[in-house]
Backbone bond lengths (Angstrom), bond angles and torsions (degrees), N, CA, C in turn:
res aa  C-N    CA-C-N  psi(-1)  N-CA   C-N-CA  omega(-1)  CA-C   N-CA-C  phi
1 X - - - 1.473 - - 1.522 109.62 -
2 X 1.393 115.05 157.43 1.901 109.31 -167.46 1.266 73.06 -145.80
3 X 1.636 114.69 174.57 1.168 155.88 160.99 1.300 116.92 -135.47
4 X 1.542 113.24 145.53 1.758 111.81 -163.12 1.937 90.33 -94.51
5 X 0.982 106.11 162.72 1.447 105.18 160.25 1.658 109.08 -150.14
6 X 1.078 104.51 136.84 1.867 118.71 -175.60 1.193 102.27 -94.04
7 X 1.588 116.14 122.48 1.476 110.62 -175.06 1.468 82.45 -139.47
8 X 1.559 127.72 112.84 1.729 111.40 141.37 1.568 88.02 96.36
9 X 1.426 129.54 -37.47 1.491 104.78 164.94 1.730 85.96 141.48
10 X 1.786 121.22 2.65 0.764 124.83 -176.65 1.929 118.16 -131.19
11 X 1.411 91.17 142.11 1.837 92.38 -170.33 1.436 111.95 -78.87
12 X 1.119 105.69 137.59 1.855 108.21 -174.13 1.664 96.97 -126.93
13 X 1.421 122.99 114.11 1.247 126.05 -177.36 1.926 102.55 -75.43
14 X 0.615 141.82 135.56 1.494 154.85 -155.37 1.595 108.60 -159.33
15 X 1.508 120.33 118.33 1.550 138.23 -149.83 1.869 80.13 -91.34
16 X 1.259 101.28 143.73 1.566 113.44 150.73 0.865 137.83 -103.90
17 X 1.393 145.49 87.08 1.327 136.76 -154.38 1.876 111.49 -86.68
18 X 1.014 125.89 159.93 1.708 128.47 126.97 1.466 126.30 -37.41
19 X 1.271 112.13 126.74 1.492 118.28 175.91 1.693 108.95 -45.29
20 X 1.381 117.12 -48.47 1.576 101.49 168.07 1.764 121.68 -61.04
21 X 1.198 110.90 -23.24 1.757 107.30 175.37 1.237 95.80 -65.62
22 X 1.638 108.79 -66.26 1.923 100.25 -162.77 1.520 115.76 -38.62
23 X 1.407 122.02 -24.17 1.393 129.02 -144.34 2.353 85.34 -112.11
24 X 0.979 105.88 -33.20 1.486 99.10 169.44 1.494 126.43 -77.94
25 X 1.495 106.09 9.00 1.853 100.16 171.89 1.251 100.48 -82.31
26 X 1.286 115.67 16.25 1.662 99.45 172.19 1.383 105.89 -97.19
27 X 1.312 120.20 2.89 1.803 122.15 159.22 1.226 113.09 -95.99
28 X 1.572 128.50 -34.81 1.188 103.63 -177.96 1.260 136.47 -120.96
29 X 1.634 98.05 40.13 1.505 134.39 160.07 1.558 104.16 -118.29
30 X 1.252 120.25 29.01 1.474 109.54 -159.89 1.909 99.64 -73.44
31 X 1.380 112.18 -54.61 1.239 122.46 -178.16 1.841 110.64 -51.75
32 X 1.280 124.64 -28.81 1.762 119.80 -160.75 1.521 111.61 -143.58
33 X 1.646 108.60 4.50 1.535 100.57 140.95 1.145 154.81 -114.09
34 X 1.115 149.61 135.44 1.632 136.55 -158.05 1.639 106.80 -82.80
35 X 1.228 112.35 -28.30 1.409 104.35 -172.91 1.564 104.69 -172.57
36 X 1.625 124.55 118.72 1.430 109.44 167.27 0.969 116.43 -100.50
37 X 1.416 104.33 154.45 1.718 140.09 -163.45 1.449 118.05 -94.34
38 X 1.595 150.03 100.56 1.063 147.70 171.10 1.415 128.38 -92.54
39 X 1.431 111.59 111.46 1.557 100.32 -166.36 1.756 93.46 -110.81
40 X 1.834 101.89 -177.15 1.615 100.74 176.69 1.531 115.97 -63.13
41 X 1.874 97.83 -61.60 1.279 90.26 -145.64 1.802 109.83 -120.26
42 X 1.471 118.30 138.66 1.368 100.13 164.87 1.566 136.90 -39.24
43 X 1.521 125.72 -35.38 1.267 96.83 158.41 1.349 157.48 -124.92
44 X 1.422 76.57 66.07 1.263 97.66 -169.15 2.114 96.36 -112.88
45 X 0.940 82.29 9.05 2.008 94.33 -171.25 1.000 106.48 -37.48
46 X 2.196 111.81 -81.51 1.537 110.12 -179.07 1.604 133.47 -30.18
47 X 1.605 90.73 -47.53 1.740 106.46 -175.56 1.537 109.31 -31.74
48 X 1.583 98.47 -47.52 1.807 109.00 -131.63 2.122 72.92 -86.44
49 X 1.642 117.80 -51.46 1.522 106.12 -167.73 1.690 100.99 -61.31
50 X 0.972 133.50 -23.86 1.744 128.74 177.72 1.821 111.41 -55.07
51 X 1.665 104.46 -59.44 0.992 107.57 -177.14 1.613 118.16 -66.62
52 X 1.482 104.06 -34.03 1.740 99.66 -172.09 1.467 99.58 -75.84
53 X 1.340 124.65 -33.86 1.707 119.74 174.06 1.881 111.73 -36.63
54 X 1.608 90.78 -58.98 1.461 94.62 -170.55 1.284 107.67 -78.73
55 X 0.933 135.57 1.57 1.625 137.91 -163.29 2.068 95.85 -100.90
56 X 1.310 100.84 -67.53 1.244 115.50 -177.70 1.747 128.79 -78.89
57 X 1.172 117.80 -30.28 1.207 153.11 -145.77 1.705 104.06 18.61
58 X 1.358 125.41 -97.49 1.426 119.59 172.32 1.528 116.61 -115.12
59 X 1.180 112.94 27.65 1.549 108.01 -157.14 2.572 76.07 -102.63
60 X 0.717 114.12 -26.82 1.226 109.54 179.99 1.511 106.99 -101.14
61 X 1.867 125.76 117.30 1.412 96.92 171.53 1.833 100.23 -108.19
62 X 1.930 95.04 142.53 1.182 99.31 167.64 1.507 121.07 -116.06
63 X 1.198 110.22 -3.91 1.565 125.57 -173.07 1.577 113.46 51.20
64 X 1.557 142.56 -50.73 1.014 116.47 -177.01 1.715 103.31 -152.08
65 X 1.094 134.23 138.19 1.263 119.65 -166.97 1.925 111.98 -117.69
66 X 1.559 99.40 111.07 1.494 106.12 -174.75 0.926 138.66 -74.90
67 X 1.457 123.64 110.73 2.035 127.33 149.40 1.008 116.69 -37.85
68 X 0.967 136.59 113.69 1.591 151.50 136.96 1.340 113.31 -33.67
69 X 1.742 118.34 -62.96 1.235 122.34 -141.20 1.547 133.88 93.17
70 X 1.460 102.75 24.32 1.366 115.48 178.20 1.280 123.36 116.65
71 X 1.263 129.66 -163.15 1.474 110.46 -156.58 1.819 101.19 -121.41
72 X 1.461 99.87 -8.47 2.033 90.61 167.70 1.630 103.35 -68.77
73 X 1.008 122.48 -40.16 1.139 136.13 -157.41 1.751 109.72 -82.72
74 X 1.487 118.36 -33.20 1.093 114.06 -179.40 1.873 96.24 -94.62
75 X 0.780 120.86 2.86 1.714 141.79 173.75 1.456 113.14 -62.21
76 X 1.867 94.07 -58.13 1.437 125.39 -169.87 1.579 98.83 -64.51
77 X 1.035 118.05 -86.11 1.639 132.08 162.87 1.184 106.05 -20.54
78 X 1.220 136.72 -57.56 1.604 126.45 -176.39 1.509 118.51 -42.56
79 X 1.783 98.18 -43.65 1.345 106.98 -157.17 1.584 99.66 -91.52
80 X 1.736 126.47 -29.77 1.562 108.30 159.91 1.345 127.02 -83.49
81 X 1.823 105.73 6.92 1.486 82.38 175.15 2.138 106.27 -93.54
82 X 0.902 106.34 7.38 1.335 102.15 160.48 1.615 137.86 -44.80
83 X 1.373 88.13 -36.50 1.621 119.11 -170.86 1.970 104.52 -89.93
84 X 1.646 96.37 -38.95 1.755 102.29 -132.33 1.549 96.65 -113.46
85 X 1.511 120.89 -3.82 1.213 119.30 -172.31 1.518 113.49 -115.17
86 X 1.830 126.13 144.71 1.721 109.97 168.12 1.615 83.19 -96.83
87 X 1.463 117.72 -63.59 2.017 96.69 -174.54 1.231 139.46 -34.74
88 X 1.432 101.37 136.25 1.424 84.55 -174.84 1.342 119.38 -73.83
89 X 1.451 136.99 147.27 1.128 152.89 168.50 1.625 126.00 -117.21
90 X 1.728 100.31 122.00 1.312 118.13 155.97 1.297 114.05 -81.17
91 X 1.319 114.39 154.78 1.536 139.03 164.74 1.585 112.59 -133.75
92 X 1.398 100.19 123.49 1.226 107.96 175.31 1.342 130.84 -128.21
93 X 1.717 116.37 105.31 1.536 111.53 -172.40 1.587 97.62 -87.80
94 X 1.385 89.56 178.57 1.506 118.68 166.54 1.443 108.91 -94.05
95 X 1.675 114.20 116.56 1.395 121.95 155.45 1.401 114.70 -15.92
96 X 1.005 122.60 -80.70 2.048 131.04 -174.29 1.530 90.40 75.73
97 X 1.548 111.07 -122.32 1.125 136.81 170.08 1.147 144.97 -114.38
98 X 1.439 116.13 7.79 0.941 159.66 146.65 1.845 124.16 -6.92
99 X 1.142 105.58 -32.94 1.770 108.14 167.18 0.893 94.67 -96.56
100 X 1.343 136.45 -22.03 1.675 122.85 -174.25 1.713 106.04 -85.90
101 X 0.821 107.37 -55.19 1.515 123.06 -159.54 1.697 114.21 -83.91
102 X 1.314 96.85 -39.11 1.508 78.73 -163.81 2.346 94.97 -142.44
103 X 1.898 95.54 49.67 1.207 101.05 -179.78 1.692 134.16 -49.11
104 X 1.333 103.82 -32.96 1.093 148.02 174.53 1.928 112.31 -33.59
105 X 1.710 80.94 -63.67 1.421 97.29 -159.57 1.780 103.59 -100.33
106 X 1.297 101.12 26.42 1.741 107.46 -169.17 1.224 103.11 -72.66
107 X 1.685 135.64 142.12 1.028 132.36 160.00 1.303 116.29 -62.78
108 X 1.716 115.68 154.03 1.304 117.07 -157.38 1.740 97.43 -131.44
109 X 1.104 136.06 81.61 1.322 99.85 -150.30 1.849 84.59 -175.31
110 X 1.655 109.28 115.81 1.866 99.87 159.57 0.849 145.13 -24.21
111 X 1.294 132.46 -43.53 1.584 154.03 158.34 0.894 121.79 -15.20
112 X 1.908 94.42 -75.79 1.262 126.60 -155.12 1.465 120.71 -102.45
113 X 1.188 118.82 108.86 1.879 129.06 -158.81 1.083 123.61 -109.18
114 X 1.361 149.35 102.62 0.754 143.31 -176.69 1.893 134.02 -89.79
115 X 1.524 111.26 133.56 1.610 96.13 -147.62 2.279 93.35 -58.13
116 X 1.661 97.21 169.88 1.253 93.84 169.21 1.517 115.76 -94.12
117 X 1.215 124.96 20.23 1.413 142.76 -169.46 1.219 119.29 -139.69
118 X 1.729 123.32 138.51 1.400 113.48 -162.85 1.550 109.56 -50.10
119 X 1.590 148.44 -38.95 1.768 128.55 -174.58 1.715 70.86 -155.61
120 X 1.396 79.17 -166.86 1.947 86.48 -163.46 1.683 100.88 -114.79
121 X 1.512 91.17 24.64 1.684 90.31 165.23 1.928 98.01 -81.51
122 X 1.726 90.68 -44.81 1.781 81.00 -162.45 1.853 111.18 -60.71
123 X 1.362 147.67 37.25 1.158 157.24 -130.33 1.302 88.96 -160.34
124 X 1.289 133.61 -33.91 1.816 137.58 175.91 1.727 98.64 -80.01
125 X 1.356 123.43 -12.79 1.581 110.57 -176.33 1.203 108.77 -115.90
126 X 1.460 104.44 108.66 1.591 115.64 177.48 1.551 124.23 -155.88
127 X 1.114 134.44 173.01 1.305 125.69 -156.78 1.761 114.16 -60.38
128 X 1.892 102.76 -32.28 1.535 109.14 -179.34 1.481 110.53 -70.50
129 X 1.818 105.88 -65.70 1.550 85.07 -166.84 1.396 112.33 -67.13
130 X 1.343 140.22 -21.37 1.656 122.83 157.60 1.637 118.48 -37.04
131 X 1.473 100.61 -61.62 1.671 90.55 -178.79 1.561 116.57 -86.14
132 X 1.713 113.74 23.19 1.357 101.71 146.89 1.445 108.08 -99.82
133 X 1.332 137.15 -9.20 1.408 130.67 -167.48 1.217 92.73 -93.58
134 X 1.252 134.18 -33.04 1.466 124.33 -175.56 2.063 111.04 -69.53
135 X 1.584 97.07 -48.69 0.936 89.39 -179.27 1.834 138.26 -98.56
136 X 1.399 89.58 39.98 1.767 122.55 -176.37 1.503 76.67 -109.57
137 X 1.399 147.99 -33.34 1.433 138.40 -174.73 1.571 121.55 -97.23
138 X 1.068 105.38 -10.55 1.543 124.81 -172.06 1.338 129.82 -90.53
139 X 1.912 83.30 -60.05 1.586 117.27 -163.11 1.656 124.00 46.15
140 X 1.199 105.51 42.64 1.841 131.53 160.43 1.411 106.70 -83.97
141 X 0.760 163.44 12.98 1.633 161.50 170.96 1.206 100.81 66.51
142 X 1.322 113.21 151.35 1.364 129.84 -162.97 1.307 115.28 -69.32
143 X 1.569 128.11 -48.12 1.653 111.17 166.47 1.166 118.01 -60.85
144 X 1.716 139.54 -19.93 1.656 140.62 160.55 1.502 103.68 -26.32
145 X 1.689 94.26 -51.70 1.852 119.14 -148.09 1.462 80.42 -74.47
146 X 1.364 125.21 -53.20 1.528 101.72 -163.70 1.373 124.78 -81.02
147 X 1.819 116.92 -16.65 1.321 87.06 157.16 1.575 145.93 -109.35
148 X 1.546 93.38 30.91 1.589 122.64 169.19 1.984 90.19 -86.68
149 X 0.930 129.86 -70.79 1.498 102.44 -159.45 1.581 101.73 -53.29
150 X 1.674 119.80 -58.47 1.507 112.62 -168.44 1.511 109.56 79.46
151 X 1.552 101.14 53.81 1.485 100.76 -176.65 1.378 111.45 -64.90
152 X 0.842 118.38 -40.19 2.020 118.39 -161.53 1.862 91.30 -64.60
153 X 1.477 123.87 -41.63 1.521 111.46 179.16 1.174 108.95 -48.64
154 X 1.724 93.42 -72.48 1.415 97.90 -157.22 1.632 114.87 -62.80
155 X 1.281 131.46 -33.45 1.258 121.23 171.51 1.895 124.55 -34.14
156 X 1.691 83.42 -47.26 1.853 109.54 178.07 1.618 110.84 -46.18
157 X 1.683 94.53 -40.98 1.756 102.39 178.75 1.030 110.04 -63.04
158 X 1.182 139.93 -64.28 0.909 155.82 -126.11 1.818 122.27 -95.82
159 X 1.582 87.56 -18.23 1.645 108.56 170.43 1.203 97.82 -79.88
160 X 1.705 124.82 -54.64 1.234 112.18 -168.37 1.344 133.66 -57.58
161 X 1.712 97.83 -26.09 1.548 108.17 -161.47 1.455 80.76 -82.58
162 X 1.180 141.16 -40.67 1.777 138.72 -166.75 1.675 112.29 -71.20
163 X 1.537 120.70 -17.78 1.105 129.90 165.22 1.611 114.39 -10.55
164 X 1.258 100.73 -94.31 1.710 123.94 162.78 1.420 123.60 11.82
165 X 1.825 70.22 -79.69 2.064 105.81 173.08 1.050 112.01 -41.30
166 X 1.881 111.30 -74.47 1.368 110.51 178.48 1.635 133.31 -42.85
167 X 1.455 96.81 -13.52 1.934 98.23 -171.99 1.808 99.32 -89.85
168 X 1.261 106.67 -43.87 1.247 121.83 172.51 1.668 117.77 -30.26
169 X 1.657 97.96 -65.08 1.689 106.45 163.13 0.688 148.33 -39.97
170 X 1.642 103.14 -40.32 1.764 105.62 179.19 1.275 104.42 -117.94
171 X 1.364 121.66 19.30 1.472 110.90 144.12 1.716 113.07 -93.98
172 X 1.270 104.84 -3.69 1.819 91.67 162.05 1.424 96.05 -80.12
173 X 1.048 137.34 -57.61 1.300 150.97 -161.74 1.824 105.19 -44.27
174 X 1.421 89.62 -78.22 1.601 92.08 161.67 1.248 141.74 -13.53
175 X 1.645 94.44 -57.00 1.563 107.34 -164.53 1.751 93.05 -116.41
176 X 1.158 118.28 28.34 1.324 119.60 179.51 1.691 124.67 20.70
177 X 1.653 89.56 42.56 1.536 99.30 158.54 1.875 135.98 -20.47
178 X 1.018 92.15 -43.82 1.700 110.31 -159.34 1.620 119.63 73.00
179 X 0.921 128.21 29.65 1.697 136.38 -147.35 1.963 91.82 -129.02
180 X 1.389 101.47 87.10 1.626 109.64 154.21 1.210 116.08 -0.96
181 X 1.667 130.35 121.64 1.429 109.19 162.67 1.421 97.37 -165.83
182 X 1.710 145.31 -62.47 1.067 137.94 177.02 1.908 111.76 -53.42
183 X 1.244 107.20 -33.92 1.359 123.49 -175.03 1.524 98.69 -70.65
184 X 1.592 125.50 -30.64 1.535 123.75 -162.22 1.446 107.79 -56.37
185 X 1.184 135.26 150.68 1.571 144.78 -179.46 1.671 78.68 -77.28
186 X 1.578 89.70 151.18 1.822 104.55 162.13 1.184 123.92 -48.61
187 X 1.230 114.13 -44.50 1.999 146.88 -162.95 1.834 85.42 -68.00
188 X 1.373 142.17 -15.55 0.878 142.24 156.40 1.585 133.16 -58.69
189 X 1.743 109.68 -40.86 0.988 114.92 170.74 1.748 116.88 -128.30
190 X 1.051 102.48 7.65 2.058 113.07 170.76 1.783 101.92 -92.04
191 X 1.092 84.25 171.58 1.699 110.78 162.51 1.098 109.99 -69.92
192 X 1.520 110.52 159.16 1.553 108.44 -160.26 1.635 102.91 -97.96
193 X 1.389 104.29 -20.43 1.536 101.28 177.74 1.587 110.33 -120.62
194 X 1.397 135.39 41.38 1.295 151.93 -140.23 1.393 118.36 176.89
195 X 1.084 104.51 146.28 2.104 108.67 160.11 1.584 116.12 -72.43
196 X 1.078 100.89 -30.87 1.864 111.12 -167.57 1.685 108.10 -42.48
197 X 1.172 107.01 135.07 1.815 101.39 171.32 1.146 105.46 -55.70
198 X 1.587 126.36 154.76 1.362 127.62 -174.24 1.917 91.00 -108.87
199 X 1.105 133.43 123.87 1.414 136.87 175.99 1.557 114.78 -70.11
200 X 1.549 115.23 -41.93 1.581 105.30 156.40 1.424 124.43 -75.48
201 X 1.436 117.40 -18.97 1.129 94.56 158.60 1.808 151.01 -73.87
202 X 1.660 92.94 -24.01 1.525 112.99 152.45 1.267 103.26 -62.29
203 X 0.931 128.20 -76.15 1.996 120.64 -161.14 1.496 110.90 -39.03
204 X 1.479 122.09 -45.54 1.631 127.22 168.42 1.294 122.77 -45.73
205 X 1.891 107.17 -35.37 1.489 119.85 164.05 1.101 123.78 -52.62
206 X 1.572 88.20 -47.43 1.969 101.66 -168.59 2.052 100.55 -76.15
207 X 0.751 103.65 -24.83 1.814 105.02 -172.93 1.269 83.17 -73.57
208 X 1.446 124.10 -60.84 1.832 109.52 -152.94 1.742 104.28 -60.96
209 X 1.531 132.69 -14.70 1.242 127.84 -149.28 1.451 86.28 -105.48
210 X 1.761 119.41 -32.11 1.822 128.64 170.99 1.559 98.39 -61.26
211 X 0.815 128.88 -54.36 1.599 133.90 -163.67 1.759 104.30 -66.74
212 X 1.400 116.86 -32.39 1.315 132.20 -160.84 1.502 93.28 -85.24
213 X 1.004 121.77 -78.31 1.444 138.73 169.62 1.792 127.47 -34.43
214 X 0.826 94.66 -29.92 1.776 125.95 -172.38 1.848 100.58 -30.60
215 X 1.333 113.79 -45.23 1.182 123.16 -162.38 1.304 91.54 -101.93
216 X 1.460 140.76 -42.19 1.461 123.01 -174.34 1.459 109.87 -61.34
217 X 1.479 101.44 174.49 1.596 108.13 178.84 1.785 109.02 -61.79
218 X 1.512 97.17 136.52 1.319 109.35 165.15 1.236 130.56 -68.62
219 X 1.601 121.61 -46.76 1.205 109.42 162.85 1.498 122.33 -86.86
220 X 1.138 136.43 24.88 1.143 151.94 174.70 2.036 101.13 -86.43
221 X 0.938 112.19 -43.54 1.259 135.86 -170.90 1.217 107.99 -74.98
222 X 1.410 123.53 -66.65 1.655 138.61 173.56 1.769 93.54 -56.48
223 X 1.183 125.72 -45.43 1.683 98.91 173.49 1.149 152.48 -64.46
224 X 1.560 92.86 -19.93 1.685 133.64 177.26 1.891 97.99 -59.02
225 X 1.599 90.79 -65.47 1.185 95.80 -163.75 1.875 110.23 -50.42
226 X 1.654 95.30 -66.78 1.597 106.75 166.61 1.550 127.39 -3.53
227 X 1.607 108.83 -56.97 1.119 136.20 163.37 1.875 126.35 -49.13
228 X 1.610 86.63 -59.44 1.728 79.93 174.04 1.399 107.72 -68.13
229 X 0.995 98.38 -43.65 1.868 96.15 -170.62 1.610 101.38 -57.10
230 X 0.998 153.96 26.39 1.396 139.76 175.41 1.227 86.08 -148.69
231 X 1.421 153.06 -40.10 1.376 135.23 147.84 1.556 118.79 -26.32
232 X 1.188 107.33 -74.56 1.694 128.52 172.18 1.440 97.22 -30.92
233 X 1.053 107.54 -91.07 1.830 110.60 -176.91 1.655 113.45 -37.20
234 X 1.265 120.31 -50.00 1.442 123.42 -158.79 1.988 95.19 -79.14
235 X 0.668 118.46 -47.16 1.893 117.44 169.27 1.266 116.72 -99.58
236 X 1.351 139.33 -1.72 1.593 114.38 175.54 1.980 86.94 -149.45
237 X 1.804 117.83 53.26 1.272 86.45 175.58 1.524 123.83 -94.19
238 X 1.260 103.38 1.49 1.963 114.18 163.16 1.288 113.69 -81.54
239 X 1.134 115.90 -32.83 2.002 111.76 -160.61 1.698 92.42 -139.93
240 X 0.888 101.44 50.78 1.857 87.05 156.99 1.437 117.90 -66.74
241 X 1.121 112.97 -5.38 2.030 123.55 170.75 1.564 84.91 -45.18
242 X 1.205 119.25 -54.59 1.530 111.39 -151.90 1.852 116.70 -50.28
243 X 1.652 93.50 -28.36 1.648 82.36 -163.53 2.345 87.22 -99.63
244 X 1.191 111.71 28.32 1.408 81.49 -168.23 2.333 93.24 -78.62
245 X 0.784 99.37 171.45 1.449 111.48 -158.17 1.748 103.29 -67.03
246 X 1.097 126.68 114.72 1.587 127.56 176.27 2.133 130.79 -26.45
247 X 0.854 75.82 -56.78 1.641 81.36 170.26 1.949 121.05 -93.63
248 X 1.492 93.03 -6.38 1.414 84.88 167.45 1.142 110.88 -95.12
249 X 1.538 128.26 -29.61 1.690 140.98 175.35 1.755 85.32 -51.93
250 X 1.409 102.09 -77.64 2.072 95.33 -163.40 1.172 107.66 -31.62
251 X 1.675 125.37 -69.61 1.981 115.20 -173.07 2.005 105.98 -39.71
252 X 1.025 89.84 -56.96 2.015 97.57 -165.54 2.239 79.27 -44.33
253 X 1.333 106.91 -60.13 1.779 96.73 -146.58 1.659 85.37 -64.08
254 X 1.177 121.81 -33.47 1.742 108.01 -167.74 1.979 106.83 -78.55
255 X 1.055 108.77 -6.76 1.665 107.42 165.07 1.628 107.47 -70.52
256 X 1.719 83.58 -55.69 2.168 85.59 -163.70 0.898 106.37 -52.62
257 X 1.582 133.71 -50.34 1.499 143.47 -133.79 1.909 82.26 -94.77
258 X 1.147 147.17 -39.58 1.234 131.31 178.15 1.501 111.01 -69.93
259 X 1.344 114.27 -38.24 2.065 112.56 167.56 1.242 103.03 -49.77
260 X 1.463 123.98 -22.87 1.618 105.11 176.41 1.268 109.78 -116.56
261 X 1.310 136.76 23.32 1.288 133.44 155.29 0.954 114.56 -93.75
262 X 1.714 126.16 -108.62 1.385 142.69 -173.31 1.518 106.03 -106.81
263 X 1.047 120.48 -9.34 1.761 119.12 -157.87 1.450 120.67 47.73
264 X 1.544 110.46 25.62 1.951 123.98 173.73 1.706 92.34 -80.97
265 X 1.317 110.11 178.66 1.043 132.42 -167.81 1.738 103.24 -114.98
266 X 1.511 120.45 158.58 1.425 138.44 176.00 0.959 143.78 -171.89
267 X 1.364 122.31 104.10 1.758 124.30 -156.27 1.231 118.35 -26.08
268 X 1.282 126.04 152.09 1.317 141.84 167.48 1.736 112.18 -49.10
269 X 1.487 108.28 -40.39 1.431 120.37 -175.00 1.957 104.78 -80.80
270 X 0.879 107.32 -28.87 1.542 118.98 -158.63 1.625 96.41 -86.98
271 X 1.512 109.85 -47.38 1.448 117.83 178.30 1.626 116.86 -79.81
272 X 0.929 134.03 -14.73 1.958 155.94 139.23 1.388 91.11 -39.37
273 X 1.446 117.84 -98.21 1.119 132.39 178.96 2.233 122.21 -6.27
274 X 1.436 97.55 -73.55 0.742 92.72 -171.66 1.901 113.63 -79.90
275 X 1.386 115.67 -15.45 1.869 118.50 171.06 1.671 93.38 -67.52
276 X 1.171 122.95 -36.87 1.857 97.14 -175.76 1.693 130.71 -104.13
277 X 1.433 83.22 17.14 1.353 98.37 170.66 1.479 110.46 -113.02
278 X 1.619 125.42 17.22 1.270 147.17 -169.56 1.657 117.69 -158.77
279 X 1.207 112.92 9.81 1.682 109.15 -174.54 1.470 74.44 -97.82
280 X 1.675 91.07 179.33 1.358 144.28 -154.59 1.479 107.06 -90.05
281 X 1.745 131.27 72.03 1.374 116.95 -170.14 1.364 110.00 -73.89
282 X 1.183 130.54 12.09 1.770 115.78 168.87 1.292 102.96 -104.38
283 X 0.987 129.94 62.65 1.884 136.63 147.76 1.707 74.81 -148.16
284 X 1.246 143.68 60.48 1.686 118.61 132.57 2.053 81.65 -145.43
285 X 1.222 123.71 -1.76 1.388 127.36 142.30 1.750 102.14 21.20
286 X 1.702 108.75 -91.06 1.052 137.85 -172.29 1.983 112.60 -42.61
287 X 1.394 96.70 -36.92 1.541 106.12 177.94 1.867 89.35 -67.73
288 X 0.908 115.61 -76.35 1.698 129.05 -150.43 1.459 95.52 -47.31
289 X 1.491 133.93 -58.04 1.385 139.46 161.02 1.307 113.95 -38.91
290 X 1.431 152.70 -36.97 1.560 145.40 172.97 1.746 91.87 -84.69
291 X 0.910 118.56 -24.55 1.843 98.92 167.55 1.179 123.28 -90.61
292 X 1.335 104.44 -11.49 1.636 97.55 164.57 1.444 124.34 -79.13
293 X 1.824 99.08 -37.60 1.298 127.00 -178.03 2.064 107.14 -50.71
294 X 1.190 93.74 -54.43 1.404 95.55 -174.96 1.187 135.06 -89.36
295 X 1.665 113.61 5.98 1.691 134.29 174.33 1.850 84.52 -106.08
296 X 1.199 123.60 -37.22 1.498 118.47 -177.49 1.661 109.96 -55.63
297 X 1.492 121.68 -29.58 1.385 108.73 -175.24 1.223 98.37 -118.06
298 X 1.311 140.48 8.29 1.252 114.82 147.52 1.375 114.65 -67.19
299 X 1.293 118.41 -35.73 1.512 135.57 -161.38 2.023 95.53 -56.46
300 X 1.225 90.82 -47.72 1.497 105.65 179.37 1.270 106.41 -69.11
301 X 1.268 152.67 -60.50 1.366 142.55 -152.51 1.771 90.82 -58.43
302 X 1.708 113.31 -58.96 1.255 136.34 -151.44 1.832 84.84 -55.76
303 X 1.224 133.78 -55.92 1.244 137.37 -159.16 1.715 104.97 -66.54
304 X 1.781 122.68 -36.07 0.928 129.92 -159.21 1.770 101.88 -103.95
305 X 1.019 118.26 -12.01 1.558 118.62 157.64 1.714 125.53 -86.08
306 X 1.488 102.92 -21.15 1.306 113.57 153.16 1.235 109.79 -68.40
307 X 0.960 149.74 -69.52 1.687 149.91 -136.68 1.850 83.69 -95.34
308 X 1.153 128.38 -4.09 1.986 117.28 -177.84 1.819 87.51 -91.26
């Protein structure tokens, strides 16, 4: 059985397995992999083989690295491959909101890792691959490029002005509104010819979530909020950049970073492409270390049952 998935304007046929298949590539990679890898989502696929190429190159073999299809599902698998697997296996969700929202129910467990950034798109936006995309458009040399973008400012702005947003979200989330919002395209809450947050366009947000809410409890609502906001502050009050939402960060960074190039235009796939073949692999550090960590003691048991 397959499922189609639309990524970028293009169809990617993607196999569906049974929770016991996903959990049996540890037989039929048994001979030529060191360890399989479980991520959420199909498309996020390329990303994750770009980065582990450059991260690992061949000194780690993983042979193929798996979509689930989201994170109940890579959840599900976590918890039978306990039982059902000899390879070792990582699992890797996406942060989301997840320390805020739903601390409680966090997996606790070696395996299973969670990124330190809302998805591992936001891990492609950083001061290098910006001032290599700028300066693949420029051709000023790359420290020019970096201190024309001024990532560490503008990032700083850009949390603040998203502040709002972010509280907005996970009080739909929270209170399981049903009301679109991490999923919303940027072009939802930016300028229409700009990156800049658009302020009427947040306020229209915030009315539809007043209008939505209207009938639920009031102070039920004011506590919610209360709550994130002292969450928010108490774990992310320097870098709340981290949790702003993955594909809305890329449009906002692919606006700015073109105000300082040429102001031409460039696919969604083409502009991916070239941030993760140029971001910053020491902030995903922490990934490359639990794959070493956990092919390192199998390596050891396997060495120490030989020599018994």
């Amino acid at each position: 059985m397959h499922r189609s998935n639309e990524l970028q304007g293009s169809i990617i046929d993607i196999p569906e397995y049974s929770s016991d298949a996903y959990l049996n590539f540890d037989i039929i990679y048994d001979y030529y992999v060191d360890i399989l890898i479980y991520i959420e989502d199909t498309s996020k696929l390329f990303i994750y083989e770009v980065i582990f190429r450059r991260m690992l190159g061949n000194r780690i073999k993983y042979e193929n690295i798996i979509p689930t299809g989201g994170k109940p599902k890579l959840l599900e698998l976590h918890q039978l491959s306990q039982k059902q697997t000899t390879k070792p296996c990582l699992f890797i969700a996406d942060m989301d909101f997840d320390f805020i929202l739903f601390e409680n129910s966090l997996v606790r467990s070696n395996n299973f890792l969670y990124l330190k950034r809302y998805s591992i798109e936001n891990y492609l936006v950083d001061h290098l691959s910006g001032a290599s995309f700028v300066n693949g458009r420029t051709d000023i040399g790359l420290e020019n490029c970096k201190s024309r973008i001024d990532f560490n400012q503008w990032i700083k702005a850009l949390q603040y002005d998203y502040r709002q947003l972010l509280i907005m979200f996970m009080l739909v989330q929270k209170l399981g509104l049903g009301i679109p919002n991490t999923v919303q395209k940027a072009e939802f809450f930016i300028k229409d010819n700009s990156w800049q947050m658009d302020r009427k366009k947040i306020l229209k947000y915030y009315q539809l979530i007043k209008d939505f809410t209207k009938a639920k409890n009031t102070l039920k609502i004011k506590e919610a909020i209360k709550i994130i906001k002292r969450d928010l502050d108490h774990l992310y009050k320097e870098d709340s950049w981290r949790l702003l939402p993955g594909k809305q960060l890329l449009r906002i960074f692919q606006r700015y970073l073109l105000e300082h190039s040429d102001r031409g235009t460039i696919s969604d796939r083409d502009f991916i492409n070239i941030l993760v073949a140029n971001c910053d692999l020491s902030e995903l550090d922490y990934i490359k270390s639990k794959v070493e960590e956990l092919v390192s003691v199998v390596d050891s048991d396997a060495n120490n049952a030989t020599a018994g």
